[in-house]
C-alpha positions in Angstrom: -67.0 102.1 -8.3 -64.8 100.3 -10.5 -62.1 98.5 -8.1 -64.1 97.6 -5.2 -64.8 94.4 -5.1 -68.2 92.7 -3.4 -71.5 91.8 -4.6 -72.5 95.1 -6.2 -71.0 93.2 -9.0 -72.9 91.9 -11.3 -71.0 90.6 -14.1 -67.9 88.6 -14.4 -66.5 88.8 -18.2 -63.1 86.5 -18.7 -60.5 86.2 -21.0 -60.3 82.7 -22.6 -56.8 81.3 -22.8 -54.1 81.6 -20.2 -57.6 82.5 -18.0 -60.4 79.8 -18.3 -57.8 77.3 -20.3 -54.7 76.4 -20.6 -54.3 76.0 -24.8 -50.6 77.5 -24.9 -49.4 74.1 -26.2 -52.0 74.1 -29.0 -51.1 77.1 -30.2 -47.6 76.6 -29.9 -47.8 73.3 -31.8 -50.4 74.7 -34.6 -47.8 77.7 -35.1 -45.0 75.8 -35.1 -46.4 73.3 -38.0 -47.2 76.1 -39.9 -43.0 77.2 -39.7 -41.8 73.6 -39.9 -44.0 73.5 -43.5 -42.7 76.7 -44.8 -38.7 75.7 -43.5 -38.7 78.5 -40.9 -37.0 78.0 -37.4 -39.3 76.4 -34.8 -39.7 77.9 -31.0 -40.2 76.3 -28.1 -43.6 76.8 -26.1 -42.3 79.7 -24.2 -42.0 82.1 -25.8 -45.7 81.9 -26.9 -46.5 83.3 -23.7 -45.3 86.5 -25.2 -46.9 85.7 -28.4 -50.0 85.3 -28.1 -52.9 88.0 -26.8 -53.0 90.4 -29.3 -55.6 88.1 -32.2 -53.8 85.4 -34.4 -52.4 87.9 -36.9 -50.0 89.8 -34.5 -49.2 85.8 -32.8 -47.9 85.3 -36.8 -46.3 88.1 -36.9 -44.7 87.9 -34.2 -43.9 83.9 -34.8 -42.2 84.7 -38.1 -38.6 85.6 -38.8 -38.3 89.4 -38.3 -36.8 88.7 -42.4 -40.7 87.9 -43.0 -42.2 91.4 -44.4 -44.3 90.4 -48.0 -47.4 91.0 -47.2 -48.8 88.6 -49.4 -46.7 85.7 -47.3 -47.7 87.0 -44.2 -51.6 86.4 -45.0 -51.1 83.0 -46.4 -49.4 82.1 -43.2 -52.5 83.5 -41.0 -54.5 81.6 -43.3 -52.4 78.4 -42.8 -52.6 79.2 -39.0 -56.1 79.7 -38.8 -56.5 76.0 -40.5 -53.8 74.1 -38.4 -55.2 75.4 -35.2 -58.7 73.9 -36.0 -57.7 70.7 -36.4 -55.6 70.6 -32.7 -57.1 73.2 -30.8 -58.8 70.5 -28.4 -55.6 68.2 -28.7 -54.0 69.2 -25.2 -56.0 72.6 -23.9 -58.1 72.1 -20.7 -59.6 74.1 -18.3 -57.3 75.1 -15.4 -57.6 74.0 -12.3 -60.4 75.3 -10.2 -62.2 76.6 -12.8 -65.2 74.5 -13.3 -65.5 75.1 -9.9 -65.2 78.6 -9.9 -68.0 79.0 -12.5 -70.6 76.7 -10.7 -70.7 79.0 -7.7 -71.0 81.8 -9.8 -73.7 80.3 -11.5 -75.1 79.3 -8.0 -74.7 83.1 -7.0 -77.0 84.2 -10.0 -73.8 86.1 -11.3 -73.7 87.1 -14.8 -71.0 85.2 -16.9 -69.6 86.3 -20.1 -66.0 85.2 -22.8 -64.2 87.6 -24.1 -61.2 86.6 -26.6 -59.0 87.9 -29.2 -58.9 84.4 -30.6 -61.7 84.3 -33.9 -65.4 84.4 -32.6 -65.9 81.0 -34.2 -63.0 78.8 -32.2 -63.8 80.7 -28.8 -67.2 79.6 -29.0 -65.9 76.1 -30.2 -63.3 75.6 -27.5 -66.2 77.1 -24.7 -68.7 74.4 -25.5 -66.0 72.0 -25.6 -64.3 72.9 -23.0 -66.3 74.5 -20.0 -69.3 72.8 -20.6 -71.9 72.5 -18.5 -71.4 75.8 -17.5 -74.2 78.3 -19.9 -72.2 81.8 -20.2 -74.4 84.6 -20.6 -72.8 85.8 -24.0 -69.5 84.4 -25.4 -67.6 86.5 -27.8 -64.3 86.7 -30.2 -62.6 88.3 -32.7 -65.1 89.6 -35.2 -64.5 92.0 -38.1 -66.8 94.6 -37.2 -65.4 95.3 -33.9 -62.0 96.1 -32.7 -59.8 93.7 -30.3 -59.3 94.3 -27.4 -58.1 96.3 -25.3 -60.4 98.2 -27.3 -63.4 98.4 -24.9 -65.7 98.3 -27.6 -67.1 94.3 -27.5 -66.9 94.7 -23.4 -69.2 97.1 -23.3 -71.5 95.9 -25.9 -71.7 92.4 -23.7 -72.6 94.5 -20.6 -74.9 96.5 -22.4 -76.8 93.6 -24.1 -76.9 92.0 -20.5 -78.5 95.1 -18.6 -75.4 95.8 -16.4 -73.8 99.0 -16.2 -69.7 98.8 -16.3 -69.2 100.0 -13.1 -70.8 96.9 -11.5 -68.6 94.7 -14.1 -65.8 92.6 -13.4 -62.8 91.8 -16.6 -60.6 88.8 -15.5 -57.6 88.1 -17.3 -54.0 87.0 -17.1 -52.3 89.8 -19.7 -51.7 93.5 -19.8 -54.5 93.9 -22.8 -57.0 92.2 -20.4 -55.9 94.6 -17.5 -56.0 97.6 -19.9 -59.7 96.5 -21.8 -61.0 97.0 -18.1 -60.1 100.1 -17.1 -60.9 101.5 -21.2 -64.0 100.0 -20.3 -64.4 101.4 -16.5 -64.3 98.0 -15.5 -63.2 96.5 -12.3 -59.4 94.8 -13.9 -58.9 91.9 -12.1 -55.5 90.0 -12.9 -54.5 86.2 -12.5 -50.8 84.9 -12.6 -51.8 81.3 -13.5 -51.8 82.2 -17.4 -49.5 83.3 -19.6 -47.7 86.6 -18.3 -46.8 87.2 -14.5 -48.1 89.8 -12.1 -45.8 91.9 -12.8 -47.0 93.2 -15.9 -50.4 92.4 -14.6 -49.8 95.5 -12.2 -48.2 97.9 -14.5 -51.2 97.4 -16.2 -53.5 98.6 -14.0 -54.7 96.1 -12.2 -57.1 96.4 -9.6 -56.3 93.2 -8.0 -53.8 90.1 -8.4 -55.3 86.4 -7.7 -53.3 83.1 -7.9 -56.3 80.9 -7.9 -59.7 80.7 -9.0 -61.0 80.6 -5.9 -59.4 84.1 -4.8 -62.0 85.6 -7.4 -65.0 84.1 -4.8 -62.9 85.8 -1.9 -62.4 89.3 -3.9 -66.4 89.0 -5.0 -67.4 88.6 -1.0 
């Protein structure tokens, strides 16, 4: 059943950022350029924690002066967004500590291993084989058009279908309350982490089933 943790499960999905990596300070510097080109105030890398999670449109909507409303403007700056965050995305984003580690034993345990993001399909996958290589993940997903972000449970329970593993024997790790809430929409066991980019408070009003501070606690929960 969904919350209990130990080896009846199977599958271990993950968010990407503020989970496997640490890109806040990409993003923040990508969005940033974008405001800085159009004469808009700046922010410091804060408050991205807030703004990010939701797919790059609402993290430019939610960058922009509240003043911002056109339409028209607000697409052209998702555009510009999309195109300053490939050229940096790899400037200063690494994996967080403890998490190759973490995904060679679960490799080691025959543990299923899946990505899924609300960042575009095309960078997740870019930033994963970048990034957490040598680690092969069972099925990496992001943001595609014909499927709804998450917390939507839609793309989670398409990868555990197209890897043979009912939901009930899945695990969703991620560090914000759409991660916590994707689980339990998907009947997954929610499991959050406070090393990303909201804090276990929110994690917990949420609804998650359990709180780690390290990668390693994940191993502990698994058994």
């Amino acid at each position: 059943m969904p919350g209990v943790m130990d080896l009846q499960h199977r599958l271990v999905i993950f968010d990407l950022d503020g989970t496997l990596v640490n890109s806040l300070g990409d993003l923040a510097a990508s969005m940033n350029a974008v405001l800085g080109s159009l004469g808009y105030p700046q922010h410091p890398t804060a408050p991205y924690r807030r703004f990010v999670g939701d797919g790059i449109a609402m993290l430019v909507r939610r960058a922009l002066p509240p003043e911002v409303t056109d339409d028209a403007l607000v697409e052209r700056c998702i555009g510009l967004m999309r195109a300053e965050y490939a050229r940096r995305q790899t400037d200063t984003t690494v994996p967080y500590p403890g998490i190759p580690a973490l995904l060679a034993t679960l490799a080691g345990q025959s543990r299923l291993t899946a990505v899924l993001s609300n960042k575009p399909d095309g960078p997740t996958r870019e930033l994963v084989r970048a990034l957490l290589a040598p680690h092969r993940f069972d099925a990496v997903r992001g943001a595609r058009p014909d499927t709804p972000l998450k917390p939507d449970p839609a793309a989670a329970l398409e990868i555990a279908a197209q890897l043979g593993v009912e939901q009930d024997r899945a695990a969703f790790v991620g560090d914000t309350n759409i991660d916590m809430q994707t689980a339990r929409n998907a009947g997954m066991t929610a499991v959050g982490v406070t090393w990303g980019f909201r804090d276990a408070d929110e994690l917990r009003a949420s609804g998650a089933h359990h709180i780690i501070d390290r990668p390693a606690e994940l191993l502990e929960r698994l058994g």
